[in-house]
TIZA-991096 format. One line per field, with one value per residue (C-alpha): residue in three letters; x, y, z negated. Coordinates in steps of 0.001 Angstrom, whole numbers, plus 500000, padded with zeros to 6 digits. Layout:
BEGIN
res ALA|...
px X|...
py Y|...
pz Z|...
END
This chain:
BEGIN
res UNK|UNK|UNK|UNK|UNK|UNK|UNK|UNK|UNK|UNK|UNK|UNK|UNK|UNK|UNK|UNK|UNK|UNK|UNK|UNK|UNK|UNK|UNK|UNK|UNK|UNK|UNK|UNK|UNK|UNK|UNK|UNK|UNK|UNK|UNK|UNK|UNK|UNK|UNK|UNK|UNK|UNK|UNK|UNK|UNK|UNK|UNK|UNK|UNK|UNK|UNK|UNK|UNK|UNK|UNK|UNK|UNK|UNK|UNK|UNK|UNK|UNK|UNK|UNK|UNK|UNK|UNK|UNK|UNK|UNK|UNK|UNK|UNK|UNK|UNK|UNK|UNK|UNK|UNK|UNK|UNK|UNK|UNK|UNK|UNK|UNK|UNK|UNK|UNK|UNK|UNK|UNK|UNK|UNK|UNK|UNK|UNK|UNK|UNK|UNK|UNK|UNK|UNK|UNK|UNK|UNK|UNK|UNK|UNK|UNK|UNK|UNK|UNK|UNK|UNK|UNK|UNK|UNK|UNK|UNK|UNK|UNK|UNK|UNK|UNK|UNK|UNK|UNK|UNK|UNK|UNK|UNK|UNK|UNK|UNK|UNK|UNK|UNK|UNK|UNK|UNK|UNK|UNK|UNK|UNK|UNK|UNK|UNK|UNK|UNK|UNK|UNK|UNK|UNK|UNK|UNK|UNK|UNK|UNK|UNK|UNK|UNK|UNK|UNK|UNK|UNK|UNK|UNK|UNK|UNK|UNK|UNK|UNK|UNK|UNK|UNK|UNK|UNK|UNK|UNK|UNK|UNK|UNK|UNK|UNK|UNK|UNK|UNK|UNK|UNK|UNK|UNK|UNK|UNK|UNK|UNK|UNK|UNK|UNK|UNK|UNK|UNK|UNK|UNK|UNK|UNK|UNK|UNK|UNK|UNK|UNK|UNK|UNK|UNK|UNK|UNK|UNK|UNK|UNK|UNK|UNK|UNK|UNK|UNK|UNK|UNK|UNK|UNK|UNK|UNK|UNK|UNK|UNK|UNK|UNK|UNK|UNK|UNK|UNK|UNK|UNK|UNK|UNK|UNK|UNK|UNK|UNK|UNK|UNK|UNK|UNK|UNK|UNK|UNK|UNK|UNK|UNK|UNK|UNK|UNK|UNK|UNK|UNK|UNK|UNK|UNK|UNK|UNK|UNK|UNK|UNK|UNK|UNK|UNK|UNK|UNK|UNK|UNK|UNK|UNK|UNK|UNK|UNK|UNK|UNK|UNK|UNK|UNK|UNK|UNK|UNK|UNK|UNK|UNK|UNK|UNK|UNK|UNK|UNK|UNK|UNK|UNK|UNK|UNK|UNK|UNK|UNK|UNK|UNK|UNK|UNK|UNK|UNK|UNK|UNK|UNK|UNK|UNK|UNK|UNK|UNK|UNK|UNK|UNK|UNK|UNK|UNK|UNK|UNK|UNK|UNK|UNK|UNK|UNK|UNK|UNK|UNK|UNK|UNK|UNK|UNK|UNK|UNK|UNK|UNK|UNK|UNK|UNK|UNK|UNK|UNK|UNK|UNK|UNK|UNK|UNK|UNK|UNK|UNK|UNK|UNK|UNK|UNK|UNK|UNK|UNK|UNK|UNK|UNK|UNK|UNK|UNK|UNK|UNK|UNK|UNK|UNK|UNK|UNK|UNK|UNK|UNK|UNK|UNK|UNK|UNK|UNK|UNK|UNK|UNK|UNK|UNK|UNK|UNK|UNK|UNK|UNK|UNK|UNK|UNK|UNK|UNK|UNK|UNK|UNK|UNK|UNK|UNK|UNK|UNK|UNK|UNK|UNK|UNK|UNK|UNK|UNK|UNK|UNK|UNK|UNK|UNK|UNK|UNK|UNK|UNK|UNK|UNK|UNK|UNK|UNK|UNK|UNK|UNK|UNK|UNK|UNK|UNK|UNK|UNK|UNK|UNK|UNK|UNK|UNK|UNK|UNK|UNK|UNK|UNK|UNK|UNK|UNK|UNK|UNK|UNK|UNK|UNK|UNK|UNK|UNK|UNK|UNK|UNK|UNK|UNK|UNK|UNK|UNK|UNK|UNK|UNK|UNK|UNK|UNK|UNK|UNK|UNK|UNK|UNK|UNK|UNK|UNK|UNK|UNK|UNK|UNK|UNK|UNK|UNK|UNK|UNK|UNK|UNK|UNK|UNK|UNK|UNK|UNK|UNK|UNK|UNK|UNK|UNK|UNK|UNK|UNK|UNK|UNK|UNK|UNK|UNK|UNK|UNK|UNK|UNK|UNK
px 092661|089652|090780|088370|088654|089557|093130|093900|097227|095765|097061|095476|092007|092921|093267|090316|088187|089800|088121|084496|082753|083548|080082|077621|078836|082327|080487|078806|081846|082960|080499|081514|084074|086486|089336|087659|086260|090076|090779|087431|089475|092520|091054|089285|091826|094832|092117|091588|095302|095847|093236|095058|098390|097586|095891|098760|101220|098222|097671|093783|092327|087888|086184|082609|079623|078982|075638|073494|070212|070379|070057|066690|065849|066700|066106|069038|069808|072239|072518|071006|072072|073892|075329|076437|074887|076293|076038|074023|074209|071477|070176|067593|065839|068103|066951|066844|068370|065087|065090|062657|063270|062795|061784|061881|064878|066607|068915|071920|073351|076871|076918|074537|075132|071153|068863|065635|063162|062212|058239|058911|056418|055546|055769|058208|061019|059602|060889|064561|067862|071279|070201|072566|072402|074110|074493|073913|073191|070924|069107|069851|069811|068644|068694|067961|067485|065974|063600|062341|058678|056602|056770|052715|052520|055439|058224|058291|061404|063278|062270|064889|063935|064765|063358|064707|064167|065449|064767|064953|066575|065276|061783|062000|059694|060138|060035|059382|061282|059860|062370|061820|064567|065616|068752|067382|066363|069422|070898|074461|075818|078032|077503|079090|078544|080828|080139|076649|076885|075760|077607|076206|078165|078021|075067|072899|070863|068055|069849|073242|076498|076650|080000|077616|077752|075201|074932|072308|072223|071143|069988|066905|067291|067943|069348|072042|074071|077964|079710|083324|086660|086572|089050|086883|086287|084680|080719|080694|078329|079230|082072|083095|083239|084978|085204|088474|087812|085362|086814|088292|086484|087586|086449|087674|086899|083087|082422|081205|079728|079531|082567|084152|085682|087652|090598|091770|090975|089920|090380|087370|088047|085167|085920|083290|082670|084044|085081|088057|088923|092300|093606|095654|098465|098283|101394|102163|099474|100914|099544|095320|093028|091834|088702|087035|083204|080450|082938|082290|085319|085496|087703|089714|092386|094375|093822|090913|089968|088483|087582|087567|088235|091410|094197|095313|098861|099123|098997|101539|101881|101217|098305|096340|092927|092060|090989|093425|093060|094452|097693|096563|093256|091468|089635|087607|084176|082472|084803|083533|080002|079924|082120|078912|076160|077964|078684|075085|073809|076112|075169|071450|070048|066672|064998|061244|058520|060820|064101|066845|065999|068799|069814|070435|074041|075149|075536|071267|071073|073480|073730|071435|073491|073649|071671|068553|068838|069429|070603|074026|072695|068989|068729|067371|066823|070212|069966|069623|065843|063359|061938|058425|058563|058767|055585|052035|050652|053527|053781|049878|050890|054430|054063|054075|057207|059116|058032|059941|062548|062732|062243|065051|067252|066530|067043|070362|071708|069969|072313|075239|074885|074492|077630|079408|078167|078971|082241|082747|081959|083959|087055|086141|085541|089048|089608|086990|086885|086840|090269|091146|093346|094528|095086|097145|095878|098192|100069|096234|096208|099910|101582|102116|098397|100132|097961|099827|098389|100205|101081|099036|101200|098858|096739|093445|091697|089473|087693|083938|083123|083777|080465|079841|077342|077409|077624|080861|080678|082953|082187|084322|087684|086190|084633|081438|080565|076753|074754|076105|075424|077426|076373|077922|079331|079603|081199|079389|080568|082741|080344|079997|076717|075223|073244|070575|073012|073219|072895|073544|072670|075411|077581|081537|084025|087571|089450|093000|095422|094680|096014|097099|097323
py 689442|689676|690095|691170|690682|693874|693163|691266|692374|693260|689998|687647|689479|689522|685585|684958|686979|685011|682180|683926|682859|685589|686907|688675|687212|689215|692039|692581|692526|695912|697895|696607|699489|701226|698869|696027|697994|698084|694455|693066|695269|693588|690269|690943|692614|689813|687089|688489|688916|685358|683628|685358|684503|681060|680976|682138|679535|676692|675723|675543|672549|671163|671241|669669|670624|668061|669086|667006|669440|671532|668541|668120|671110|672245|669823|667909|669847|671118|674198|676734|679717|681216|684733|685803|689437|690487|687272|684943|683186|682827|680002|680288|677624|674707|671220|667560|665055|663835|667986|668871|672575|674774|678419|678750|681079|679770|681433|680022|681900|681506|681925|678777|677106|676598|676748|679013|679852|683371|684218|686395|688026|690003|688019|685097|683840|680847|677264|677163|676068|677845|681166|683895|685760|688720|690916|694866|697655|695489|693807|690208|690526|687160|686455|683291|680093|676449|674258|670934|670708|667432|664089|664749|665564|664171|665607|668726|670476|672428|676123|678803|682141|685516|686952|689381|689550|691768|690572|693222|691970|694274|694464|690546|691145|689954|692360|691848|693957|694337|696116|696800|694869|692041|689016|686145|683213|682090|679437|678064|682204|683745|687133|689981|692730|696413|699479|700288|697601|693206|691792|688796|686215|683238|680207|678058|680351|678831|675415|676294|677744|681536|683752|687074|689826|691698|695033|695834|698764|698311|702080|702060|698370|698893|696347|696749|693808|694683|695312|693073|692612|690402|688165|686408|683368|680369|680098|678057|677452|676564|678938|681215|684943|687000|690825|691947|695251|698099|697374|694009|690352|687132|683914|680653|677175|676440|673733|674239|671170|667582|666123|669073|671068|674289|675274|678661|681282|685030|689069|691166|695439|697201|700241|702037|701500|697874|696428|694012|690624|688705|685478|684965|683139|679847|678397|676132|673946|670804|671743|672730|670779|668160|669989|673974|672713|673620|673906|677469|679107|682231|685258|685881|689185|688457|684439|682348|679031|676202|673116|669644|666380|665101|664160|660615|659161|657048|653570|650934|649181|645775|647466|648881|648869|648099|645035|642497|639461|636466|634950|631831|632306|629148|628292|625620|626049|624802|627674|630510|629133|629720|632960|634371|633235|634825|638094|637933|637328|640200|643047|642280|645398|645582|646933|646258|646705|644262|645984|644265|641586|639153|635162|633227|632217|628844|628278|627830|626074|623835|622547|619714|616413|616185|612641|614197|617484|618434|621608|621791|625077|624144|625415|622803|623208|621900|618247|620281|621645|619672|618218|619095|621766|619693|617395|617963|617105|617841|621510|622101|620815|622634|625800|628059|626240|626441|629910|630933|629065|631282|634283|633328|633187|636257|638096|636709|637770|641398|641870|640076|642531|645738|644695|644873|648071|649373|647837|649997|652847|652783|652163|655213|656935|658541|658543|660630|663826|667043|669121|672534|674477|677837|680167|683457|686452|689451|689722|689544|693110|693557|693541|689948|689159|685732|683758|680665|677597|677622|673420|672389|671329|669293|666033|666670|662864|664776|666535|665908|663720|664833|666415|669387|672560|673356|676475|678231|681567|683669|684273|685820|683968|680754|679189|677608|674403|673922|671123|669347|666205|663195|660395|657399|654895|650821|648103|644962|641977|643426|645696|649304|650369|653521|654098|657050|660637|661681|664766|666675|669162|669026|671912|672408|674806|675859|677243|677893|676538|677915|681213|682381|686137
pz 225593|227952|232068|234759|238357|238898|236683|239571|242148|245611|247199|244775|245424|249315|248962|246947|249709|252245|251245|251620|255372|257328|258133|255804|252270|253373|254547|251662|249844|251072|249118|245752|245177|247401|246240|247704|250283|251586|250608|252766|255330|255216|254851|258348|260028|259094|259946|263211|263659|262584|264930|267898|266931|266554|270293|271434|269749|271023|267269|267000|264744|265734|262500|262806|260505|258261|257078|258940|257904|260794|263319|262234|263807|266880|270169|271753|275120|277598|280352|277937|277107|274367|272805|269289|267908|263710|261917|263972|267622|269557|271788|274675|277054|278619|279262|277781|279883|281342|283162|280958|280126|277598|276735|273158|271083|268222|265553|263726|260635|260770|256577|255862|259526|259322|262381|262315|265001|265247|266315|269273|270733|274455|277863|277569|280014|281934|280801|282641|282125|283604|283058|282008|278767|278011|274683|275757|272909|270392|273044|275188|279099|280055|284600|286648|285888|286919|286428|287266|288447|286343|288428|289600|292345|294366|296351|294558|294712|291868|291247|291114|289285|289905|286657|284777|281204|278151|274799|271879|268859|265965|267289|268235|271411|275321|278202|281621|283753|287237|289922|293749|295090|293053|294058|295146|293184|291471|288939|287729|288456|285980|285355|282588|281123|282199|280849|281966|284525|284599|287497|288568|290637|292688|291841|293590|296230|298232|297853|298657|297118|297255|296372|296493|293971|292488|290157|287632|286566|282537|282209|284942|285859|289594|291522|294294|296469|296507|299252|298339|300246|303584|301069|298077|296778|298219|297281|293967|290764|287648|286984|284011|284342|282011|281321|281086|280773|282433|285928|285971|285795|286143|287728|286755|288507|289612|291946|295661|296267|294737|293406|294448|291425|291752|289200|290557|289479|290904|289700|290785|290710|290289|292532|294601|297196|298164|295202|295648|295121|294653|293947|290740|290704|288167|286429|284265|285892|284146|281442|282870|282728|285098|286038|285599|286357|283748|281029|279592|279043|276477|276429|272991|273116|275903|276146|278027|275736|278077|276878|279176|279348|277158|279502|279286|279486|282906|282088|282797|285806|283974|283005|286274|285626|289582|290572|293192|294794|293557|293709|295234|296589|297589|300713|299284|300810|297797|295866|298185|298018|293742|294498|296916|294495|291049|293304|294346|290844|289413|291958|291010|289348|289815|287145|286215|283634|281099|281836|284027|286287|286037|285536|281711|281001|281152|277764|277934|281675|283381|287089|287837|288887|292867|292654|291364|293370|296989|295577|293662|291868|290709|287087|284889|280803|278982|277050|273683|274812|275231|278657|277609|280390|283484|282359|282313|279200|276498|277913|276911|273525|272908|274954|271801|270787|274151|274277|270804|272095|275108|272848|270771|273732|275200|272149|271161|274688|274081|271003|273152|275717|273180|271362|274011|275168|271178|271811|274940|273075|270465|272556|274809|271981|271678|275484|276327|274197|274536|274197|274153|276509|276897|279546|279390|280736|280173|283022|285124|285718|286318|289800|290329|288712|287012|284568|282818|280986|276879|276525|273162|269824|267966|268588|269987|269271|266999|269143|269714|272691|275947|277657|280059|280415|276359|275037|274020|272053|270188|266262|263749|263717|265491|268658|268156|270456|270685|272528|276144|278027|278850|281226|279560|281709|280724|282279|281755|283150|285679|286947|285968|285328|284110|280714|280222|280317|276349|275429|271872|269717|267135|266161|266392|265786|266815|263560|263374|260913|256754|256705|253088|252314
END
């Protein structure tokens, strides 16, 4: 007896539609027939439900994209900008880790994960990185920015912009928008979107920290400085600002100056005329995270998910990583003499045309006898080399065969020294990843304006390495993690020296656990 799909209880089609990416493949499913027209419904509905519940609990999983065809595509970078619209997120400008910036838009269907560049057309942003974009009614509000001038001529300083641009989404053009008074020039702000309103907060101003707020007003694209309570946060860049709803926004962490990283957190009511600010109390603060500072935070029902730096359990005391003296140090003059020269030798980090200027390892030279030198540290060529060097004649004869021999040398310490930067790496690697944390919001707007950290209940080794000033986005029962930069740091012979910053362009999400119908 033939069976159609249609035979099938509600609950089996339910699960089988549950299994369909939840973007336009689903969509589409709705206008098969009015049963599964109320199925896709319920699919999206106890999805939704689900991914909220499991925020709640702390249960959310990383889940990397595999499909390496993508990252072919789209540049490495960090500090752009990023916003979801239907099935799609959309990436704008940001920089490579040289400061090179961009100003080119890039799509990403969320069905095939695959990158495409659209041809826009009209008058394009200019190259920046740490600009805000915003989604309002089809179109992408994009404000600020910086960028960092070419190395010809010298002592130019970074440019801040003050542009204002709108980019239309179904027409796929740029506008300009010109207004009478504008904010200043402005970079590392927050800003959202309320009702008809983009409030735009805080950033680097003129070269310092600013905790101003400004209104646009997204019908005639006026702009207007706030008047705010005498109480407000201190100036900071580098924060998250989330809507909570038409008159209530939320600042979290920032930094207002270097090495100086903020974790409170701040409730802005938009009231004419002053609007108001006030502190919100944290708890559970065992379980933040270390830092708030260029980690984009995003708003889902009533939790905030911020991702940092995995915490680490405190090491032993057997096993302190700092550095004493030694038990029984000696005062042996010829002891301090070696001590001086192999500090000098190790703090020497000179770089030129070749790479690092340093000195060859013993195992290559050894320390001339004191009878033939007047110098107890004179490098002379080991009894395994030949003495060809240090006479006239032979060194005419054999200098292409003292030179390979050279060669040789420095190339076996070259793949000495990068296997023991791999080896760093690798045990880093699960030390310094990203992890997820969660932050409760519901009792924001209530009298006692509380928000509490939820402890995770799962392992979080699997996250991607850790890295700042990515992008963070909401999608349709997942976060998606796009791009960053991490400055890698390697110790090498005792001394900690710092590689070229990385930065990424892979793409990773933030599922919850399998949820069956």
């Amino acid at each position: 007896m033939e069976r159609k799909i249609d035979d099938l209880p509600d609950e089996i089609l339910e699960y089988i539609l549950s299994l369909i990416p939840p973007y336009k493949d689903l969509q589409e499913c709705m206008f098969v027939s009015k049963r599964w027209f109320q199925a896709t419904k319920n699919v999206i509905e106890h999805s939704k439900a689900h991914f909220q519940k499991s925020i709640a609990l702390g249960s959310l999983f990383w889940n990397s994209d595999s499909d390496a065809a993508w990252g072919q595509t789209i540049a490495k970078r960090h500090s752009h900008s990023a916003c979801t619209y239907e099935n799609s997120m959309y990436v704008f400008g940001g920089c490579t880790a040289t400061s090179t910036t961009f100003n080119d838009l890039w799509k990403l269907d969320l069905d095939t994960r695959k990158w495409e560049r659209p041809t826009t057309m009209g008058s394009y942003p200019s190259p920046k990185a740490c600009a805000t974009m915003l989604y309002y009614k089809k179109n992408f509000i994009l404000f600020g920015g910086w960028s960092h001038p070419s190395p010809y001529p010298l002592h130019q300083q970074w440019k801040l912009f003050n542009e204002l641009h709108v980019y239309c989404i179904e027409s796929n053009r740029w506008i300009a928008i010109n207004a009478l008074e504008t904010p200043p020039p402005t970079s590392a702000h927050s800003a959202s979107i309320h009702d008809n309103l983009m409030v735009v907060f805080g950033g680097v101003v003129n070269g310092y920290s600013s905790n101003e707020v400004w209104r646009l007003n997204l019908d005639t694209y006026c702009w207007q400085k706030q008047v705010t309570s005498n109480l407000k946060p201190q100036p900071r860049y580098g924060q998250s600002q989330i809507p909570i709803d038409d008159k209530h926004l939320l600042v979290l962490g920032g930094c207002t100056g270097p090495n100086v990283a903020m974790n409170d957190a701040w409730l802005l009511t938009i009231e004419d005329p002053i609007w108001t600010w006030k502190k919100i109390n944290m708890r559970h603060t065992e379980a933040a995270p270390t830092r708030i500072w260029c980690h984009q935070a995003c708003k889902v029902g009533n939790h905030i998910i911020v991702l940092s730096k995995r915490k680490r359990q405190s090491q032993p005391s057997g096993m302190s990583i700092s550095v004493g003296k030694p038990a029984n140090p000696s005062n042996n003059p010829q002891t301090l003499s070696r001590d001086r020269q192999r500090s000098l030798r190790e703090i020497d980090r000179d770089e030129n045309v070749n790479g690092r200027r340093g000195y060859l390892q013993r195992s290559a030279f050894r320390n001339a006898p004191s009878s033939t030198s007047n110098s107890p540290n004179v490098p002379v060529y080991d009894s395994n080399l030949s003495m060809a060097a240090f006479r006239d004649e032979p060194v005419r004869n054999n200098s292409a065969a003292i030179r390979q021999i050279q060669l040789e040398f420095l190339r076996r310490a070259e793949e000495r020294l990068q296997s023991r930067k791999a080896q760093a790496k690798v045990s880093r690697k699960n030390e310094s990843t990203l992890a997820i944390y969660i932050l409760d919001i519901s009792n924001v707007l209530c009298d006692e304006c509380s928000a509490s950290w939820v402890p995770i209940r799962h392992n979080q080794e699997t996250g991607p390495d850790e890295r700042i000033l990515y992008s963070l986005v909401l999608g349709r029962g997942e976060l998606i993690v796009f791009g960053g930069i991490r400055q890698e740091l390697n110790t090498v012979q005792g001394q900690t020296e710092i590689d070229a910053s990385q930065v990424y362009n892979d793409l990773h999400f933030i599922n919850p656990p399998k949820y069956v119908i």
